[in-house]
KOLTOR-855001 format. One record per residue (C-alpha): x, y, z. Coordinates in steps of 0.001 Angstrom, whole numbers, padded with zeros to 6 digits, always signed. Each point is the difference from the previous one (the first is absolute). Layout:
<nodes>
XYZ...
</nodes>
This chain:
<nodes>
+208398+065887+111161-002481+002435-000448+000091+003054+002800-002012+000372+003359-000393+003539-000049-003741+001348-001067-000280+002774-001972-001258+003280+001601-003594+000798+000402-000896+002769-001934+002437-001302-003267-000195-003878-000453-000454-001587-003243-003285+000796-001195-002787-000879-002274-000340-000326-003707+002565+000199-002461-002502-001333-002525+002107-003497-000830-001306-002525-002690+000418-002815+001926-002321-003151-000405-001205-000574+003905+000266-003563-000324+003940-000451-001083+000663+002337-003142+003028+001767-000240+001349+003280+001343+001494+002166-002606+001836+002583+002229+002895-000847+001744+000936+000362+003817+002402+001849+002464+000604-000328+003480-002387+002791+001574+001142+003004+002227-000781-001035+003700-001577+002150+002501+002158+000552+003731-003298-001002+001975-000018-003386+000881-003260-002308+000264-001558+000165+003278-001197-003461+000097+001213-002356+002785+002794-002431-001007-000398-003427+000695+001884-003215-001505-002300-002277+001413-003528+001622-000294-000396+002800-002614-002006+002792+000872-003190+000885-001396-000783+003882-000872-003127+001339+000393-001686+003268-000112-000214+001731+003847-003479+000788-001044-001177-003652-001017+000188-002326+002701-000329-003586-001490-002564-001414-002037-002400+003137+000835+002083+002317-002786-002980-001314-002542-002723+001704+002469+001247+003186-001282-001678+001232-002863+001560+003132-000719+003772-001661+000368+002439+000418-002566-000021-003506-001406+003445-001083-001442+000783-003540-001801+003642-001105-001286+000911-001507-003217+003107-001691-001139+001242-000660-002967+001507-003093-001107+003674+000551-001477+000737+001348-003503+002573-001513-002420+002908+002533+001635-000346-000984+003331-000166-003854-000976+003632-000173-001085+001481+002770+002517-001577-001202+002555-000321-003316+000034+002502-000296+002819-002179+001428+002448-003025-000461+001703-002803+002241-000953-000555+002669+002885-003558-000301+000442-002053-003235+001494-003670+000646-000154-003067-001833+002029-002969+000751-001778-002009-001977+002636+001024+001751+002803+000235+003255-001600+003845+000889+000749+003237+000578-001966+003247-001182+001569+002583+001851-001543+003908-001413+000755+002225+002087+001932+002913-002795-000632-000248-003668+000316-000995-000558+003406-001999+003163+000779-003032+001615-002170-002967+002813+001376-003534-000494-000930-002368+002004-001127-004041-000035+000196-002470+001076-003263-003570-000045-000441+000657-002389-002928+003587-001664-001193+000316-001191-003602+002253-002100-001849+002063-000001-002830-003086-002216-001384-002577+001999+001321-002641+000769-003521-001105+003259-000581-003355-000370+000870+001144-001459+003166+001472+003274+000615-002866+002227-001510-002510-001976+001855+001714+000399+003966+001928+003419-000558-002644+001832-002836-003194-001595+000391-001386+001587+003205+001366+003490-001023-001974-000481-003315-002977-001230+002272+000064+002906+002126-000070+002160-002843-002810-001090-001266-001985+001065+003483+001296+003682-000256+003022-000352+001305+003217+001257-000978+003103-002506-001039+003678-000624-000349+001947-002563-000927+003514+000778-000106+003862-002128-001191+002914+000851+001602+003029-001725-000250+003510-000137-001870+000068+000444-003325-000152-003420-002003-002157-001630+002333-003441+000056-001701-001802+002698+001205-000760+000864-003478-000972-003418-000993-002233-000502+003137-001796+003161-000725-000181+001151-003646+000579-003440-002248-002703-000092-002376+000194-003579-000749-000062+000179-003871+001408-003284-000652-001184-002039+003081-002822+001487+001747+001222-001598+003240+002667+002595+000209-002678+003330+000261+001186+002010+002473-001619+001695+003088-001200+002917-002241-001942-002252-002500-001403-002494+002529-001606+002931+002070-001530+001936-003514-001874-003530-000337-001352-000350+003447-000756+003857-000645-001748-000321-003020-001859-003470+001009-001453+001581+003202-001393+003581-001357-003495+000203-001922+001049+002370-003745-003098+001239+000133+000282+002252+003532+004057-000592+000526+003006+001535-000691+003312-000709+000078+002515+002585-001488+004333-000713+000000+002916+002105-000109+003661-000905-000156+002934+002024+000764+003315+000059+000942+002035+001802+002320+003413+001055-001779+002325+002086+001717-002475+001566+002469-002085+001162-002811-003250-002315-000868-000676-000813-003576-002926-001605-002009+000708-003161-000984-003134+000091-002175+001040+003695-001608+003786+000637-000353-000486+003214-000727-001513+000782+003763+003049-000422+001551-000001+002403+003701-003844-000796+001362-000038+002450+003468-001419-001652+003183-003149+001263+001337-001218-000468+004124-002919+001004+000657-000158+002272+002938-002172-001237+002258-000123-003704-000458+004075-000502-001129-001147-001825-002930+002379-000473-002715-000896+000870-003670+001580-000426-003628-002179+002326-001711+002459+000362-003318-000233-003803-000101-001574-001417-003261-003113-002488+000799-000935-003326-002008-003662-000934+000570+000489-004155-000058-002995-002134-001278+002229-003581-001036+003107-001661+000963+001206+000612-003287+000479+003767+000311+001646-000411+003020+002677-002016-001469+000537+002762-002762-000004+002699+002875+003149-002483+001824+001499-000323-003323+000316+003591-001097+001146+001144+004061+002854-002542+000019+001053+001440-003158+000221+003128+000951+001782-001216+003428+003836+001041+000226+002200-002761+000337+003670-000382-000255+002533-003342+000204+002213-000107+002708+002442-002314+001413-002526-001315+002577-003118-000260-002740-000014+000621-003998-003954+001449+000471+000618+002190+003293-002818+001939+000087+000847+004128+001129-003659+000396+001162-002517-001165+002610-003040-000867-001909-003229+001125+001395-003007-001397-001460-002941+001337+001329-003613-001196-000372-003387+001772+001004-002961-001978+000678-003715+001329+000613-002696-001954+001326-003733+000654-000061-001974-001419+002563-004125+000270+000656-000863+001792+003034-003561-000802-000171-002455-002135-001496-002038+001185-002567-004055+000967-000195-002564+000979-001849-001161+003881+000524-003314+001056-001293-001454+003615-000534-003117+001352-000490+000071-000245-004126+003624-002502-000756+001376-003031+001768+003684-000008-000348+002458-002087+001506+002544+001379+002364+003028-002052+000139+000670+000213+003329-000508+001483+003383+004062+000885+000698+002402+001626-002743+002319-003094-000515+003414-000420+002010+003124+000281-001943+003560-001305+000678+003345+000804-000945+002758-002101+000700+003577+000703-001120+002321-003098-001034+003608+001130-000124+002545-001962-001243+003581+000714+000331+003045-001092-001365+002813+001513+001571+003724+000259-001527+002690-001662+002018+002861+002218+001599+003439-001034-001202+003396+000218+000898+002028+001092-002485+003249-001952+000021-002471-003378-000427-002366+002035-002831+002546+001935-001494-002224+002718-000735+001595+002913-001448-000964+003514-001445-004004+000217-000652-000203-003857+002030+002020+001611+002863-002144+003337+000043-003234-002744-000742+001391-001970+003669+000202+002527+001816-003234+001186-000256-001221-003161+000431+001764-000752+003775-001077+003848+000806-003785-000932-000317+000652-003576+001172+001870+001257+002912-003003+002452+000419-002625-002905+000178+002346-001828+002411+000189+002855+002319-003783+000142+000048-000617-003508+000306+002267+000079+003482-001524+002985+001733-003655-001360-000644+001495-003796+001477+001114+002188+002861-002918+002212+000065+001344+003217+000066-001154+003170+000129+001526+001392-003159-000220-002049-003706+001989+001501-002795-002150-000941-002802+001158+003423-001614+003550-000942-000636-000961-001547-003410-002416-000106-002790-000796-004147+001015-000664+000511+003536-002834+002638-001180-001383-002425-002588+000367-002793+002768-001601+002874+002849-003229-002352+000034+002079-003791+000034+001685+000098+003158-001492+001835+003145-003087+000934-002329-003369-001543-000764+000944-002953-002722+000232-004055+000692+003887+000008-001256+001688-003176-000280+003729+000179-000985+001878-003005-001796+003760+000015+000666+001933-002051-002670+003207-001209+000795+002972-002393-001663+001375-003147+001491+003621+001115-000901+002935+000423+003097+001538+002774-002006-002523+002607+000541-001499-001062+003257+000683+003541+001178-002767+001105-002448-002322-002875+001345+000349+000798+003755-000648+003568-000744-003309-001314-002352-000882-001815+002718+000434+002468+003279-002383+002458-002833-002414-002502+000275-000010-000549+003661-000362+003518+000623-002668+000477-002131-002043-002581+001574-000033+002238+003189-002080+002931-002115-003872-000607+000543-002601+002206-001867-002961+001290+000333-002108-001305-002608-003172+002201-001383-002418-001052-001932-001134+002686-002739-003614+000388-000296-002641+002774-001460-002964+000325-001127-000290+000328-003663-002303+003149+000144+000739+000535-003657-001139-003510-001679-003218+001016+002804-000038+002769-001774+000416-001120-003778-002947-002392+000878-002308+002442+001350+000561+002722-002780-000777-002910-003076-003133-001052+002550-001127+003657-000016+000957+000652-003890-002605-002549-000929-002912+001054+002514+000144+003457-001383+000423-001614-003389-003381-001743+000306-001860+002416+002023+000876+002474-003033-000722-002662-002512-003686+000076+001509-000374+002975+000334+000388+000665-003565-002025-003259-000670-002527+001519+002544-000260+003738-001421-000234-001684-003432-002623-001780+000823-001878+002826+001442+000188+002066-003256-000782-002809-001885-003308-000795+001761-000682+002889+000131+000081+001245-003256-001750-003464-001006-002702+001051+002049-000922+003490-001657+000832-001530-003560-002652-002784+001224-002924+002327+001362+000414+002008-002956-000785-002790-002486-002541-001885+002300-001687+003466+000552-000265+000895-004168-000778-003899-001192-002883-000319+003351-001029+003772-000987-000620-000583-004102-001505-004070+000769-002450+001571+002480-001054+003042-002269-000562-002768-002843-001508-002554+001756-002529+002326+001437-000782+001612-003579-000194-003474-001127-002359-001305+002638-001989+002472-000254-000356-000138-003520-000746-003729-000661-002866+000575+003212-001714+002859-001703+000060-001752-003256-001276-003606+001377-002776+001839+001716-001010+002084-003379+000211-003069-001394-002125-001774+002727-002544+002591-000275-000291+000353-003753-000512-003929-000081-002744+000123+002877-001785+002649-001793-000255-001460-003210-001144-003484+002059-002586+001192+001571-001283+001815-002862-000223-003262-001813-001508-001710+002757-002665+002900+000626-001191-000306-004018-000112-003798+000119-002391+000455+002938+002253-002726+002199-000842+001170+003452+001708-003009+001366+002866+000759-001644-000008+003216+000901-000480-000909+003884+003115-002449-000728+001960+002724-001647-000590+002049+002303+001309-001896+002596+003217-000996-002157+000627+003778-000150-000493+000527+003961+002589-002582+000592+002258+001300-002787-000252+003098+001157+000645-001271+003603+003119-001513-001234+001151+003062-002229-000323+002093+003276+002178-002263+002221+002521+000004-002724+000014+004170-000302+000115-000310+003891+003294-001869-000269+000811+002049-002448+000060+003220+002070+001541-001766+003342+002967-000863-002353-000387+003857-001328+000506+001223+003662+002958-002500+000811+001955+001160-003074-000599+003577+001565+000948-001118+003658+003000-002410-001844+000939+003632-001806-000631+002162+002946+002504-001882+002065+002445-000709-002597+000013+004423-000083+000178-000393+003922+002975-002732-000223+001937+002470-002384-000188+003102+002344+001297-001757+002815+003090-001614-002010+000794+003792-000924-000235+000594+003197+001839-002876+001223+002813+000660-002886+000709+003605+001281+000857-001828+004015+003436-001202+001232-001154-003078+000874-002532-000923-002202+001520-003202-001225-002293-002443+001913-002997+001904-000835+000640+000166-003599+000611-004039+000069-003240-000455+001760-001665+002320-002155+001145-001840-002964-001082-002868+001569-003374+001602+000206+000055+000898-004026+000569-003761-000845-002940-000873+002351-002250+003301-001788+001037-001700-003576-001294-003307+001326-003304+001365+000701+000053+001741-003144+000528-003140-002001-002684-001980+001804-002611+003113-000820+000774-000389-003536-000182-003701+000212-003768+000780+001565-001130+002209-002495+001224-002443-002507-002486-002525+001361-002381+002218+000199+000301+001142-003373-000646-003793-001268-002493-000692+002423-001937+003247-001140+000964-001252-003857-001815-003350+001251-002807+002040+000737-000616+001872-002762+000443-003342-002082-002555-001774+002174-002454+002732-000743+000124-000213-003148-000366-003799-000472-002738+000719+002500-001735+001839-002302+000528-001470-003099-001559-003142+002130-003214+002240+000396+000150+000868-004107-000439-004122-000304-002083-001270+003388-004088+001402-000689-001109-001777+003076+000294+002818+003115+000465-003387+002325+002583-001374-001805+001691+003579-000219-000274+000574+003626+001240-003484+000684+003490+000552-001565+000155+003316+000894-000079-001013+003520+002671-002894-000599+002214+002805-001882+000013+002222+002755+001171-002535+002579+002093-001693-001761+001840+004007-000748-000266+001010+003810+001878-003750+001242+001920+000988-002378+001101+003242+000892+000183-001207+003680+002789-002378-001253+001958+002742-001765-000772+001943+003588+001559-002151+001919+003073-000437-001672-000192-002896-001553-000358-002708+002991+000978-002798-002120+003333-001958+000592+002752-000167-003313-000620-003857+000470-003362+000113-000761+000355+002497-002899+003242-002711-000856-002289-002404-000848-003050+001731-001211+001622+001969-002631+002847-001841-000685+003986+000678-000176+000122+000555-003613-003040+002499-000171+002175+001661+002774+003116-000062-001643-001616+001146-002897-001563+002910+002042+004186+001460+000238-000048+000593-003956-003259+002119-000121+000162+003795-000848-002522+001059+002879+002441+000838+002569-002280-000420+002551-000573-003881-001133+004033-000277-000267+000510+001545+003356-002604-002404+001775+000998-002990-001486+003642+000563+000586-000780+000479+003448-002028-003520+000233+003318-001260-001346+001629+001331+002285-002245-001664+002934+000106-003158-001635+004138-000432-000423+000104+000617+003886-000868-003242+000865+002119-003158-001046-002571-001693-001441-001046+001983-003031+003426+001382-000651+000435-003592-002425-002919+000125-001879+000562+004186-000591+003427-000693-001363-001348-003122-002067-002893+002232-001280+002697+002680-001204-000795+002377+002674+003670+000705+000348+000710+001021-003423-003103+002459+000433+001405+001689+002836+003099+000874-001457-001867+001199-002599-001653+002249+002123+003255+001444+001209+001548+000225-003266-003048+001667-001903-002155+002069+002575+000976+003132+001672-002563+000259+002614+001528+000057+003334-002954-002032+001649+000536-002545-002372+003714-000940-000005-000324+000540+003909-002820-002896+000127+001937-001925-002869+003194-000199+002042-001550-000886+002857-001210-003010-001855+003458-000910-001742+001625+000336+003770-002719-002808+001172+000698-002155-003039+004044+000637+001056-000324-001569+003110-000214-003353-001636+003389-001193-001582-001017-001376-003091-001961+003031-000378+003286+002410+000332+001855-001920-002680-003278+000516-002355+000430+004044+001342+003469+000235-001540-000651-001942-003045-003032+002531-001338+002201+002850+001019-001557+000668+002762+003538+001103+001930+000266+003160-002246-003602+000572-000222-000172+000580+003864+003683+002073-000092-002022+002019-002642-002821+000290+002086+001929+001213+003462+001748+002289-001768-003338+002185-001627-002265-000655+003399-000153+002740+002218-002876-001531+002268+001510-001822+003010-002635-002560+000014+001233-001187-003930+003072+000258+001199-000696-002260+002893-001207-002634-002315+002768+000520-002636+002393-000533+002916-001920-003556+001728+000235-001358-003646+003520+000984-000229+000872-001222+003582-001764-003558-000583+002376-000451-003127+002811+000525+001575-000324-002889+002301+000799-002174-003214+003022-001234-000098-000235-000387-003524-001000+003349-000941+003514+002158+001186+001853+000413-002912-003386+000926-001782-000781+002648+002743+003275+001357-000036-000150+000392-004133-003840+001031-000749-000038+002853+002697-001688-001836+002725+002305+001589+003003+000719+003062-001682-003919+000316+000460-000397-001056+002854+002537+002182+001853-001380+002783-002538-003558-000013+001715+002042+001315+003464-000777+003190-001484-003716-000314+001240+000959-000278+003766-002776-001494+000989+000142-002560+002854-002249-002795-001521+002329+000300-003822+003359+000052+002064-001253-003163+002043-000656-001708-003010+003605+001568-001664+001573-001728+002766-001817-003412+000086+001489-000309-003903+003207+001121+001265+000276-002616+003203-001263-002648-002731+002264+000765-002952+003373-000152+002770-001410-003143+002045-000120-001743-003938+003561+000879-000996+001397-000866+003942-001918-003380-001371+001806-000133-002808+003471+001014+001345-000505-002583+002838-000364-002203-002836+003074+000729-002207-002522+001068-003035+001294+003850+000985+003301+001245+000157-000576+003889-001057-000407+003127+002191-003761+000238+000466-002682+001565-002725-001010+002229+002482+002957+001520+001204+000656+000479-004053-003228+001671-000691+000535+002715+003073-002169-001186+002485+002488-000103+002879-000399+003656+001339-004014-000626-000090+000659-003299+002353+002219+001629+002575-002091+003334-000182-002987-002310+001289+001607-002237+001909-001276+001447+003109-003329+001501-001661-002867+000808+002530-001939-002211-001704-000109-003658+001395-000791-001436-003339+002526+001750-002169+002605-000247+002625-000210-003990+000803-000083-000491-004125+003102+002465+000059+002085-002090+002746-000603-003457-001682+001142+001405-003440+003306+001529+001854+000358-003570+001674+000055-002051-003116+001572+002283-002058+002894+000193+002990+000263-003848-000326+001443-000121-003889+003850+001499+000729+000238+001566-003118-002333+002688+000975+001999+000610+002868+002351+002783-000818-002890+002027-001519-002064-000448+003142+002873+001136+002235+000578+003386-002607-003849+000636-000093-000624-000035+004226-001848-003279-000009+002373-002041+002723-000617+002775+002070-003979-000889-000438+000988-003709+000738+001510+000894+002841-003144+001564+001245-002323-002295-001392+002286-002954+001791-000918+001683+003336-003269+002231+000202-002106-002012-003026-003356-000901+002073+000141-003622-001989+002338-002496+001447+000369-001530-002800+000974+002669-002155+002482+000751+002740+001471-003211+000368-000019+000098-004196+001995+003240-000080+002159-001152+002920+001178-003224-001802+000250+001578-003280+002815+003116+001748+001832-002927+001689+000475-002488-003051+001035+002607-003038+003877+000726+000491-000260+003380-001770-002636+001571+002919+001476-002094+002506+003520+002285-001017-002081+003151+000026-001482-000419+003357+003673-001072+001070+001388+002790-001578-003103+002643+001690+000604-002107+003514-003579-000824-000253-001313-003300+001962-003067-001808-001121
</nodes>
């Protein structure tokens, strides 16, 4: 018959002699003695009828689970092991549990028995994630809020506690203890990307703790904190834990390093209490994030609160059981080992009755575990205890004792505190990367800016200088020449009058003379209007010259100010409009150097006419048709040439035109180029040009003649024919890609350039025609004329550009593209994002539809991301003034993985 005496308060059996017993029915290595029995008897009342039913003073009823700061305490028992079969098979087993009502008779004798109330009551069958999932899983839970956690065994030694808490399951994964089970539901419920969860393991080995995961740290001091009474390991080594998988390595290598010995009572009695402990940090939004916009960036500020942090503190302990020694048969180090254990179990048990009790005074400095345990019971943790105990008469000393632990612990409520902070440094991380790339952009421009400046600026004196010497030397020699030709034509005129009239005055012709006469008045008429046109022209050039002198003092003038850079652009502006007029003068005196030519050959067939005609009628007759035929004549060339390039179309002919481009007058070239020109902008004659071999002639022009007004006109005229796509495939196959690159790169005149670019531009909206961009130069040129900086070149610059990426997101969309993108290749990602957001309406809508397309092929993600362009999305997806190129950016950032990571990774929200 087993004894009615309980064992005393402060010294009963306790928890954890680290036994490797299977929890369902395995056996029990250790051997057992009849336990030393305590003189205080069980206060329960004694009834042989009607057992009585313990419960805590504090917990009236069903109402204990109201209380959620209660020490919560279940009960296991384990099923007999091989020993206690055959010695006691003549008795009945001492414990009678009722799950369903939550109690735990345990037999005084036959007839009379005391029961005892738990939170939960287990079997001998009970699985282990039954146990982990009512004694472990709401600790774990709580945890993962912020608070802290323990989960404690206690209980004789051999009666699981190490196989409820630390089995690892190796062989059957339905065996994982407590401390596996709550890693998982750790490591399932935390995000790696903002989480942490760090572990250490220790033991405590005669009142001296010792890392379990370093040997060789073997007496870690406690640390309190001062004013809160925290409790610190700071000597404790830390494992960062990303897997499951490490964690079983870190259980392995700590039970390893646990002491054990064998005993009578257990062949694995661990020496130790095991103390695994396990930090886990939280990060948690405080705000919701916008969009924040400044005067010259829009950034995105992640959000309007630093985010929240918790810290919860899972502590799981695995305490040693105390033994008596003439049933363990310690001796030597064991005995010294035992004794130290009953001191600090003795200690906890002391603690655990003046908090039931509520008294004044707790002596949680009498040992090293009632420190470590400071926060457990009577702190701020959600503690549940399990108490294990064995179903065998011979030591139910040991389970009364177990069990009176247990009911007094239930009594101990806590005040549970949930740590929370606010994470002022990730706030702060954020902010300081934010800030790292405003001031690297604003620098970036800066520099881009300043460049830019000098640049102009020294384009602009290099500019005047040469405009100024080339419009000085053509003026001085085409007024020496002009007034060269007029004095000779008028000699000439005069000799040929004189000698005229002297024949006419012999041969006695006074009618002829009259008619001659009258020929010279009107010749002379018309010779006088001429030298009156003439001199106005004179006087322009001088005005033209005059102000060019004028335009230079003020640019020295403006050069020497601070903030002369407008001025200088507007001047330069100015110089371009100067060279204009300069052009069309010479294009005047041109014409009026054939129409005085005409005049000078009229005369003369006018007079040869008088050599032949005797009749002064006759004479006078054609002289009069002469004359007006000359002066409608020189009305037409007056007013510019009225006539539509229709009507000259079809009265001269397309070939006679064409054939116009090869002559060596350059006048004739230029003009006829130019009708070109006018004819290959509308649809209709662009066929019969290219059928009539106008194309080839205009590449011709390009490839042979250096005169900038020619390959200006003449690639105006190829970019017309472009627009047409059989046209653009005709372009490429004459050469005419490498022709033009040739072309942009000599031009210096931003209207050639303009042209060079449209031709470029139109050709890139050919699917066909990539790869042969790519190879003959074609992008290289056209992001090569950027140089110019002229709005109406970089419009067309980016036109090609949005046409070249909208082909190849074609052709990706397709499956006929798989490579990063030819532009990205050839360099012309910093141009993009540098004018994404370009003043310019024109050059910036071209800009955001090339980012858009090129966005939707993923392979160009990653170098979009490293060159600022999702940051240009981003901004295009909100502020673009074209809903549809909003909506296109906004469903190209939410359907590529790699941006959608980025803007996860930022905390941005589209």
């Amino acid at each position: 018959m087993a004894s009615s005496s309980s064992a005393a308060a402060g010294g009963g059996a306790g928890g954890g002699g680290g036994s490797r017993t299977n929890g369902g029915g395995g056996s029990n290595r250790g051997s057992f003695k009849p336990e030393r029995t305590s003189n205080l008897k069980s206060s329960s009342l004694k009834s042989k009828h009607h057992p009585t039913v313990r419960r805590s003073n504090s917990l009236p009823g069903a109402a204990k689970d109201e209380v959620d700061g209660r020490v919560r305490v279940a009960v296991r028992l384990r099923p007999r092991n091989a020993e206690e079969l055959m010695t006691d098979a003549d008795y009945a087993d001492c414990v009678e549990p009722e799950p369903e009502l939550k109690r735990l008779r345990l037999r005084k004798n036959n007839w009379d028995s005391d029961t005892y109330e738990f939170d939960e009551v287990l079997t001998d069958f009970a699985s282990q994630k039954r146990v982990y999932e009512v004694v472990a899983k709401p600790v774990v839970e709580s945890v993962l809020d912020g608070y802290n956690g323990t989960v404690m065994a206690y209980g004789q030694t051999g009666t699981g506690k190490t196989y409820t808490l630390g089995q690892l399951g190796d062989e059957d994964s339905s065996h994982r203890g407590i401390m596996v089970r709550s890693m998982e539901d750790i490591l399932a419920n935390i995000s790696p990307e903002t989480d942490f969860v760090s572990v250490s393991y220790l033991q405590l080995y005669m009142e001296t703790i010792q890392d379990l995961l370093n040997p060789a740290n073997d007496n870690i001091p406690i640390v309190e904190d001062p004013k809160t009474g925290e409790v610190s390991l700071p000597g404790a080594t830390v494992w960062e834990i990303r897997d499951q998988s490490s964690f079983w390595e870190l259980l392995r290598l700590g039970e390893a390093h646990r002491f054990a010995a064998n005993t009578k009572l257990n062949t694995e009695s661990s020496r130790s209490h095991a103390i695994l402990m396990v930090q886990v940090t939280r990060s948690v939004m405080g705000g919701e994030a916008f969009s924040g916009e400044d005067d010259n960036h829009n950034h995105l500020v992640q959000s309007r609160d630093p985010p929240l942090v918790r810290k919860g503190k899972l502590v799981v302990v695995d305490l040693a059981g105390s033994e008596r020694v003439h049933k363990s048969g310690s001796e030597g180090q064991t005995l010294e080992e035992a004794k130290s254990i009953n001191l600090s179990l003795s200690a906890l048990g002391k603690c655990i009755n003046a908090l039931a009790e509520n008294s004044p005074h707790v002596p949680v400095r009498d040992s090293k575990l009632t420190r470590l345990l400071k926060d457990s019971f009577g702190g701020t943790a959600r503690t549940s205890l399990i108490v294990t105990i064995g179903p065998s008469p011979r030591h139910r000393g040991e389970t009364v004792s177990t069990i009176l632990f247990g009911q007094r612990a239930m009594k101990v409520e806590n005040m549970l505190k949930i740590k929370e902070e606010f994470d002022y440094k990730s706030l702060s991380r954020r902010l300081e990367i934010q800030l790292d790339k405003v001031i690297a952009e604003n620098e970036r421009r800066q520099k881009a800016f300043d460049d830019e400046i000098k640049r102009v600026e020294l384009d602009s004196q290099n500019h005047i200088s040469e405009v100024e010497r080339k419009f000085t030397t053509e003026l001085e020699k085409e007024q020496t020449k002009c007034q060269m030709e007029y004095l000779d034509s008028i000699k000439k005129l005069e000799e040929k009058w004189m000698i005229n009239q002297q024949k006419h005055h012999n041969n006695g012709f006074a009618g002829g003379s009259c008619s001659l006469e009258t020929k010279n008045r009107y010749d002379s008429e018309d010779l006088a209007k001429v030298e009156e046109l003439l001199q106005n022209e004179i006087i322009l050039r001088k005005a033209a010259e005059e102000e060019v002198n004028n335009l230079k003092g003020q640019i020295a003038m403006l050069t020497s100010a601070a903030d002369g850079n407008a001025e200088l652009l507007q001047l330069h502006k100015l110089l371009e409009v100067e060279t204009n007029e300069k052009r069309k003068l010479q294009e005047e005196v041109s014409m009026l150097q054939g129409q005085l030519l005409q005049l000078t050959f009229e005369a003369d067939q006018m007079r040869r006419y008088l050599d032949k005609v005797g009749s002064g009628n006759g004479f006078s007759n054609g002289h009069s048709l002469v004359a007006q035929d000359r002066h409608s004549h020189l009305r037409d060339m007056d007013n510019g040439h009225k006539s539509s390039f229709n009507s000259l179309f079809e009265q001269v002919g397309l070939q006679r035109i064409l054939s116009m481009l090869e002559s060596q007058e350059a006048n004739v070239r230029i003009h006829a180029v130019k009708v070109v020109a006018n004819l290959a902008a509308e649809e209709a004659n662009q066929e019969k040009i290219v059928a009539a071999g106008g194309l080839s002639s205009l590449l011709m022009l390009l490839r042979s003649y250096e005169d900038e007004t020619v390959r200006r006109v003449a690639a105006g005229a190829i970019a017309n024919l472009a627009m047409n796509e059989v046209n653009q495939e005709l372009v490429v196959a004459e050469g005419g890609i490498s022709l033009l690159a040739v072309t942009a790169e000599d031009a210096e005149d931003p209207r050639t350039l303009r042209m060079v670019a449209g031709a470029i531009a139109n050709l890139c909206g050919n699917d066909k025609l990539q790869t042969k961009l790519k190879s003959e130069g074609g992008i290289r040129a056209l992001l090569g004329m950027v140089r110019c900086r002229h709005p109406d070149v970089l419009a067309q610059i980016a036109r090609g550009i949005a046409n070249f990426a909208k082909c190849e997101s074609r052709a990706a969309a397709q499956g006929t593209k798989r490579g990063k993108s030819l532009l990205i290749e050839d360099g012309a990602l910093p141009w993009i994002v540098q004018n994404a957001n370009n003043e310019a309406s024109p050059i910036r809508r071209h800009i955001e539809l090339a980012l858009c397309h090129l966005a939707q092929h993923e392979v160009n993600a990653r170098d979009m991301i490293a060159g600022g362009a999702l940051w240009e999305m981003v901004r295009i997806s909100r502020d673009c003034s074209r809903e549809d190129i909003r909506s296109l950016a906004r469903r190209t950032l939410g359907s590529i993985p790699a941006f959608q990571a980025e803007l996860r990774r930022l905390r941005i929200e589209v």
